[in-house]
C-alpha positions as a printed NumPy array, in Angstrom:
array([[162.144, 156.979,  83.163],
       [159.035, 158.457,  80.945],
       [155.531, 157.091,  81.268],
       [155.578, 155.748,  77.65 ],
       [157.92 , 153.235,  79.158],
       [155.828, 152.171,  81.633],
       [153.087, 149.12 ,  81.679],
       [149.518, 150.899,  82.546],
       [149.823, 149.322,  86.242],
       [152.885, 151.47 ,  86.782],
       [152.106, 154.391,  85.622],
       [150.043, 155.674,  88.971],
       [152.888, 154.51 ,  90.804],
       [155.31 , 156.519,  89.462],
       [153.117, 159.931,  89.12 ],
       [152.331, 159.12 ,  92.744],
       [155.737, 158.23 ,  94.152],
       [156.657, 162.22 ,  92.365],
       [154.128, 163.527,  95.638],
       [156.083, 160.846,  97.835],
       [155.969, 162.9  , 101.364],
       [152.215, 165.318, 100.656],
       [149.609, 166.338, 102.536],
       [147.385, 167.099, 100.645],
       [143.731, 168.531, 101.148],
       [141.153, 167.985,  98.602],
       [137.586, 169.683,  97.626],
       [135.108, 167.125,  96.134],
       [136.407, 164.801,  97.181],
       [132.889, 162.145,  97.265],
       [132.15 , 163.046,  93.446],
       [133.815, 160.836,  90.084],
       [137.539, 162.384,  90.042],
       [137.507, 162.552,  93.527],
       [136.493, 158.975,  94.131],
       [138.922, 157.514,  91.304],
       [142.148, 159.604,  92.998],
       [141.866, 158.121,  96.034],
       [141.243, 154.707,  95.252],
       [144.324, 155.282,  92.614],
       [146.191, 156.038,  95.804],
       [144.816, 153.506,  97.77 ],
       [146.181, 150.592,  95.109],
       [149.629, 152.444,  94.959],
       [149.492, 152.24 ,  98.607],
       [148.671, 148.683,  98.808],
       [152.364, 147.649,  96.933],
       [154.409, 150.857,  98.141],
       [155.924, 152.394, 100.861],
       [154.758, 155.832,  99.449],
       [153.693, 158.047, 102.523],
       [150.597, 160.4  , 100.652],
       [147.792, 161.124, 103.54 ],
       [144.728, 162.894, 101.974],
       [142.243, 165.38 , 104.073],
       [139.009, 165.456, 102.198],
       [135.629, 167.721, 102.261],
       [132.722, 166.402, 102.516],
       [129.217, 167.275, 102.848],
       [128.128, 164.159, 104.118],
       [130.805, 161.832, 105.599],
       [127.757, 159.094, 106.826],
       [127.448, 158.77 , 102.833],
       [130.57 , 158.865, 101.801],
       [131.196, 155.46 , 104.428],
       [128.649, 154.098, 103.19 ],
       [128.794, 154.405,  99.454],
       [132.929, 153.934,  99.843],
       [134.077, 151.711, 103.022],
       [137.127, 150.8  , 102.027],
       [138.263, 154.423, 101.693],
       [136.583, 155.762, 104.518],
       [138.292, 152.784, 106.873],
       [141.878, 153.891, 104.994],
       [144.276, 155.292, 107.511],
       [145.848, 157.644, 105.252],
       [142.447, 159.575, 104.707],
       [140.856, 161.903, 107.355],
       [137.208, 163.005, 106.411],
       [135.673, 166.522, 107.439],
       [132.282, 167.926, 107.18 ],
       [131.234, 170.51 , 105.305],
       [130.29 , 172.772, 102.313],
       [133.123, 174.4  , 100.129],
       [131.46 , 177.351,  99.896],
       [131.478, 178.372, 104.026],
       [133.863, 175.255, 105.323],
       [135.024, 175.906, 108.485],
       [139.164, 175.634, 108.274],
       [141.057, 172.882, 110.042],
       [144.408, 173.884, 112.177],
       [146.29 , 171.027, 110.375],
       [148.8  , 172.569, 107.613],
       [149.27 , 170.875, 103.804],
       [151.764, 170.974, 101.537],
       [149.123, 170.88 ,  98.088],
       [145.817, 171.253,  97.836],
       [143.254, 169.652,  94.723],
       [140.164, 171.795,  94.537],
       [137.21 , 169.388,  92.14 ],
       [134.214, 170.937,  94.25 ],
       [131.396, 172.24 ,  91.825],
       [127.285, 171.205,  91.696],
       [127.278, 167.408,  91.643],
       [126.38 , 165.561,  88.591],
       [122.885, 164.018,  90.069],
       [122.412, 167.668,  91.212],
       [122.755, 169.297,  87.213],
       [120.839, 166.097,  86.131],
       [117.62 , 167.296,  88.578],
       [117.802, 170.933,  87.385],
       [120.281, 172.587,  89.905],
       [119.686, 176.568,  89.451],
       [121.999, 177.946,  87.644],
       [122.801, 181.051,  89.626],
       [123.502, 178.435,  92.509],
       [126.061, 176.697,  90.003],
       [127.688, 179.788,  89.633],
       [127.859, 180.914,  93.4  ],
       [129.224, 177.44 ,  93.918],
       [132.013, 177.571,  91.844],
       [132.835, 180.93 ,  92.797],
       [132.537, 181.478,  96.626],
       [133.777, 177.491,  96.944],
       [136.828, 178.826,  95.153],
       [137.83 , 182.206,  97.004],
       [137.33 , 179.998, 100.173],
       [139.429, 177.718,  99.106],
       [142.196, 180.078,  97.791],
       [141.857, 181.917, 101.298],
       [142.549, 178.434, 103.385],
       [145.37 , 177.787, 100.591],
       [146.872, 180.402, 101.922],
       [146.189, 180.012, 105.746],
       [147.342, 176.507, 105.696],
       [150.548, 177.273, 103.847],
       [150.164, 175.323, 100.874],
       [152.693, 175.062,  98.212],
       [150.48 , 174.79 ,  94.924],
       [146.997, 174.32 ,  94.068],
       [145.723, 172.267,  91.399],
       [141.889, 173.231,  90.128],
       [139.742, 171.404,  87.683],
       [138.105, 173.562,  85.401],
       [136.625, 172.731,  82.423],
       [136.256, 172.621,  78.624],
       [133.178, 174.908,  78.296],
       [134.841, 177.688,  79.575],
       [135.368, 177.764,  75.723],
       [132.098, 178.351,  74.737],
       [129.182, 176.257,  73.132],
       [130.195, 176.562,  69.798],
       [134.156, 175.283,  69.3  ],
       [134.709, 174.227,  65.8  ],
       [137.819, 171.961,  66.07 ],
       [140.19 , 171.055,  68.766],
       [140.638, 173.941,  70.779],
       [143.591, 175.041,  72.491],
       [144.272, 176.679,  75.713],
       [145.022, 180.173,  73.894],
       [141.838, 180.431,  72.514],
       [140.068, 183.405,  73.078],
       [136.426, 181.922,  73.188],
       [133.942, 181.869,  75.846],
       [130.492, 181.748,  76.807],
       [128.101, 184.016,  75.641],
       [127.462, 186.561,  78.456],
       [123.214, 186.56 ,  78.012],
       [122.88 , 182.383,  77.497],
       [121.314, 181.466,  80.927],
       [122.516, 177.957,  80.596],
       [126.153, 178.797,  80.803],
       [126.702, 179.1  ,  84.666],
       [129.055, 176.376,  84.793],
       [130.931, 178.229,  81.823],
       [130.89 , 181.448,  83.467],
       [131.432, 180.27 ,  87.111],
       [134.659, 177.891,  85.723],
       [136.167, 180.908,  83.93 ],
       [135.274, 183.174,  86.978],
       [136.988, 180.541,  89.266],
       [139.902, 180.534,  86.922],
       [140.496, 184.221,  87.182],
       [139.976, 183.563,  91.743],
       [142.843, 180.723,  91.388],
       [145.553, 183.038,  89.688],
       [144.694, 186.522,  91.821],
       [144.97 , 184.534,  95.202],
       [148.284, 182.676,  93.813],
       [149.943, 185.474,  92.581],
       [149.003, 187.438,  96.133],
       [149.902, 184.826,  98.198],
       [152.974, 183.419,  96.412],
       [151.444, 180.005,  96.018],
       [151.806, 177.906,  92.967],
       [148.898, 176.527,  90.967],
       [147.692, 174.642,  87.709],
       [144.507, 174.565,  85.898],
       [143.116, 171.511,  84.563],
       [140.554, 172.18 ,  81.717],
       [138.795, 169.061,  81.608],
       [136.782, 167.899,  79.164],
       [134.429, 164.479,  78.61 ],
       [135.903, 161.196,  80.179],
       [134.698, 157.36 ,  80.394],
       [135.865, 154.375,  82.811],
       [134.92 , 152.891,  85.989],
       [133.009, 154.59 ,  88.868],
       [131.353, 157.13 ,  85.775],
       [127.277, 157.295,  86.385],
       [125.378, 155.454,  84.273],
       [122.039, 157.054,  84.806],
       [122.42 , 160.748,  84.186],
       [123.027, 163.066,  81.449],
       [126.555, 161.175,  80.404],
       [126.036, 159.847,  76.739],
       [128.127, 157.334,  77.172],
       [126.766, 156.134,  80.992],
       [123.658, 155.979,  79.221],
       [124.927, 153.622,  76.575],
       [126.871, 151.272,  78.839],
       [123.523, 151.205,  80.737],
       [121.408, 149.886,  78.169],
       [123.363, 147.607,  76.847],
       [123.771, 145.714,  79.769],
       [120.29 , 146.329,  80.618],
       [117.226, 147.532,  78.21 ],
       [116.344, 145.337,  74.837],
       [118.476, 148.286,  72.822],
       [120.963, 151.177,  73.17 ],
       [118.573, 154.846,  72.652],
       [120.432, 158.083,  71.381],
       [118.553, 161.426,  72.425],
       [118.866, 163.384,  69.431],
       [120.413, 163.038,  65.952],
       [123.691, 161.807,  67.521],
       [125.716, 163.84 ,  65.178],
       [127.168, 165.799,  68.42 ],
       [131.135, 165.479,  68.82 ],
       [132.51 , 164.188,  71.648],
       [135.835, 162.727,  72.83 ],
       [136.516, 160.707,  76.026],
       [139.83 , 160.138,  78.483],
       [139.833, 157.056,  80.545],
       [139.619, 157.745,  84.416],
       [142.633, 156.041,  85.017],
       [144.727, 157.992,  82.703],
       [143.137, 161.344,  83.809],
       [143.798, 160.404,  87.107],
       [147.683, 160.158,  86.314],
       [147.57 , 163.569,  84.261],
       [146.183, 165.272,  87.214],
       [148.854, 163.858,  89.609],
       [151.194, 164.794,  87.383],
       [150.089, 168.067,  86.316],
       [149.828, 168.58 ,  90.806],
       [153.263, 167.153,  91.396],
       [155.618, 169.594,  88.839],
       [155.927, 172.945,  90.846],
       [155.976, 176.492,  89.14 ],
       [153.614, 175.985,  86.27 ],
       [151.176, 178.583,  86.745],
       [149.515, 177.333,  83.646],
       [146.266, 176.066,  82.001],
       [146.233, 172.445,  80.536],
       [143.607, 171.118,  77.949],
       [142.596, 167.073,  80.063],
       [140.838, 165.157,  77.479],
       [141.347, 162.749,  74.732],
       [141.762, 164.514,  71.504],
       [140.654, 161.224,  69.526],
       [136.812, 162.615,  68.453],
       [134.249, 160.485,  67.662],
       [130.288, 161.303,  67.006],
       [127.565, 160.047,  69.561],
       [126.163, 157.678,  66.784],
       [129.735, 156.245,  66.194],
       [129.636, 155.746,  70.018],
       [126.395, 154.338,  70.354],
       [127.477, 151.53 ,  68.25 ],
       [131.104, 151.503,  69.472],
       [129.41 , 150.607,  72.969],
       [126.857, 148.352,  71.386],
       [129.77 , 146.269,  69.686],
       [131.806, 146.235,  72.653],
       [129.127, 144.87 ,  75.09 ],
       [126.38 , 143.732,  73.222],
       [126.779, 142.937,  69.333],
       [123.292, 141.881,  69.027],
       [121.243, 144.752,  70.008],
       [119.489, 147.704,  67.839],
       [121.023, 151.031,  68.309],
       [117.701, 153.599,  68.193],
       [117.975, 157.339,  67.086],
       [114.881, 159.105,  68.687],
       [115.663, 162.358,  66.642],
       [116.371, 165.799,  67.815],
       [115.32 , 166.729,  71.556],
       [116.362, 169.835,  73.412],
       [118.759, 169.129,  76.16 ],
       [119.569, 171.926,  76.953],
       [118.81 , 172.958,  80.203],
       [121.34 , 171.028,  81.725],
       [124.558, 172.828,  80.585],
       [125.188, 174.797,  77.991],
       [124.741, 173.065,  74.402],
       [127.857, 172.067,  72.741],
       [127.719, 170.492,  69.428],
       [131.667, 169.932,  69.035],
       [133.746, 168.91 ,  72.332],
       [137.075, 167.986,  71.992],
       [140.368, 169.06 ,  73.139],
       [144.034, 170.22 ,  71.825],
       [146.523, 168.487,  74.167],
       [149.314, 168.671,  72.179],
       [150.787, 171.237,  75.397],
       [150.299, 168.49 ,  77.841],
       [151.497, 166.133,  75.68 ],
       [154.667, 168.008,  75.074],
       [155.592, 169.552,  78.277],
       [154.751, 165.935,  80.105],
       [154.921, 163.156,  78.276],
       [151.337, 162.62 ,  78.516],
       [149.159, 160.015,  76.055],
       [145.915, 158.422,  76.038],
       [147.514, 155.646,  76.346],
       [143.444, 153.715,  76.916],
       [141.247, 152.842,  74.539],
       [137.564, 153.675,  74.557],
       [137.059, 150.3  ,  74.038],
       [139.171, 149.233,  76.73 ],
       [137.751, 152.208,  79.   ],
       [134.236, 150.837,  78.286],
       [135.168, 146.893,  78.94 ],
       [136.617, 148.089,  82.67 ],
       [133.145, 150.146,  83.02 ],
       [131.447, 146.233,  82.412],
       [133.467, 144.88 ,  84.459],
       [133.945, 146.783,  87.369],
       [129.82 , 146.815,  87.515],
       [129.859, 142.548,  86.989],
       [132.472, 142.634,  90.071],
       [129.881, 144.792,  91.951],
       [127.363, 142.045,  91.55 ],
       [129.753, 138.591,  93.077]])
């Protein structure tokens, strides 16, 4: 059976049941993917008999009950304290290992250093690599990420490109310290005999995504639930393209659960679409009636590095998988609404 064959309910169940059996210790585990693969888990659970039990990192398991009790209360997940970067190792061994750790999202929306990004990234990942191989685990799956490309992509890139960051452009920490990680996954790997896969992820939209940061399309979702119109920073002529969580969520599994790859894979939608054409897309979604406002150019900067065109070749994961975005951004946008309404019975 493929996954084009499948109804969207089944499709975690079947990239699941292929890590029937795991453990499986994870890195960031408190942040958006991390959050949205364990309660993907947690529903396969709920109608299986798949046995999947999760260790995760934390650095604070009092907010991590407290922001996700039904998780934290979840038998098959065992919480530990501590920072990626100097975590001290648990005795317990795991078959796979999925390394997400990097700054947190509120922490690049309040200015996080960039040096700090980078040390992050790069210590969190040779620790990492070292308890991979310490714990004996099989194959490790790390998401990287699209700007490892550079600022400046001009179409769809593809994992052969040869762009990057420019070396002197102190905004590009995350660039650098992704492509740096990269480089830490492969030497440990190849010295240790483990397998591993790199996820190159790029923009993405669904439930659980922050609506009060630097996320265009949080933004959006916000204000048209909330404010008397939907504002775009800037011109809104910047190119973006977005995978539902749900669907990323199944490529990753995926992408964990095939052994020997020792590859990079392009995770994103490759179905572009301009911040002004989203602005309205969300507007008519959610709220038909309300004025979409273009507040003109304004330097953004600081945050990451600037990136006027964003938007992924997957034909290789397509091919090699059977992969799709097989969501809508409409319908990735409606579950956003909703899961926020269910929030508030």
């Amino acid at each position: 059976m493929q996954f084009d064959e499948l109804s969207l309910i089944n499709r975690e169940s079947f990239a699941w049941s292929m890590l029937d059996g795991e453990t499986i210790f994870m890195t960031g585990a408190t942040g958006f993917f991390g959050t949205s693969i364990l309660y993907s888990i947690l529903r396969v659970k709920l109608e299986t008999d798949i046995d999947i039990n999760f260790t995760i990192l934390t650095r604070n398991i009092s907010s991590f009950k407290k922001n996700h009790p039904v998780l934290y209360q979840s038998d098959f997940i065992n919480c530990i304290q501590g920072d990626v970067v100097n975590f001290n190792f648990p005795s317990t061994n795991f078959s796979k290992i999925i390394h997400l750790a990097t700054t947190s999202a509120s922490e690049t929306f309040s200015g996080e250093d960039q040096l700090n990004k980078y040390k992050m990234l790069t210590h969190g990942t040779e620790r990492v690599m070292q308890f991979a191989q310490k714990c004996g685990a099989k194959k490790v799956l790390f998401t990287s990420s699209g700007i490892v490309y550079g600022g400046e992509l001009g179409n769809k890139v593809t994992e052969l490109s040869n762009s990057s960051p420019k070396t002197t452009d102190v905004t590009s920490a995350l660039g650098h310290g992704k492509r740096s990680a990269e480089f830490l996954v492969a030497y440990y790997a190849n010295k240790y005999n483990i397998d591993y896969v790199i996820a190159r992820c790029f923009s993405f939209s669904g439930p659980g995504l922050p609506l009060d940061i630097h996320y265009a399309i949080g933004n959006f979702v916000k204000d048209a639930l909330t404010k008397d119109r939907i504002t775009v920073v800037g011109d809104g002529s910047q190119v973006r393209s977005y995978l539902d969580i749900k669907d990323t969520v199944v490529w990753l599994i995926t992408l964990l659960a095939n052994d020997n790859q020792n590859k990079v894979y392009n995770v994103g939608s490759d179905q572009d679409i301009s911040i002004k054409d989203l602005a309205y897309l969300v507007r008519n979604t959610i709220a038909k009636r309300k004025p979409v406002e273009i507040i003109g150019n304004k330097d953004n900067s600081i945050l990451n590095l600037a990136r006027n065109w964003y938007v992924p070749n997957i034909d290789r994961i397509k091919k090699e998988f059977n992969l799709s975005v097989w969501t809508s951004l409409e319908q990735s946008i409606s579950s956003m609404v909703k899961e926020l309404r269910d929030k508030k019975k």
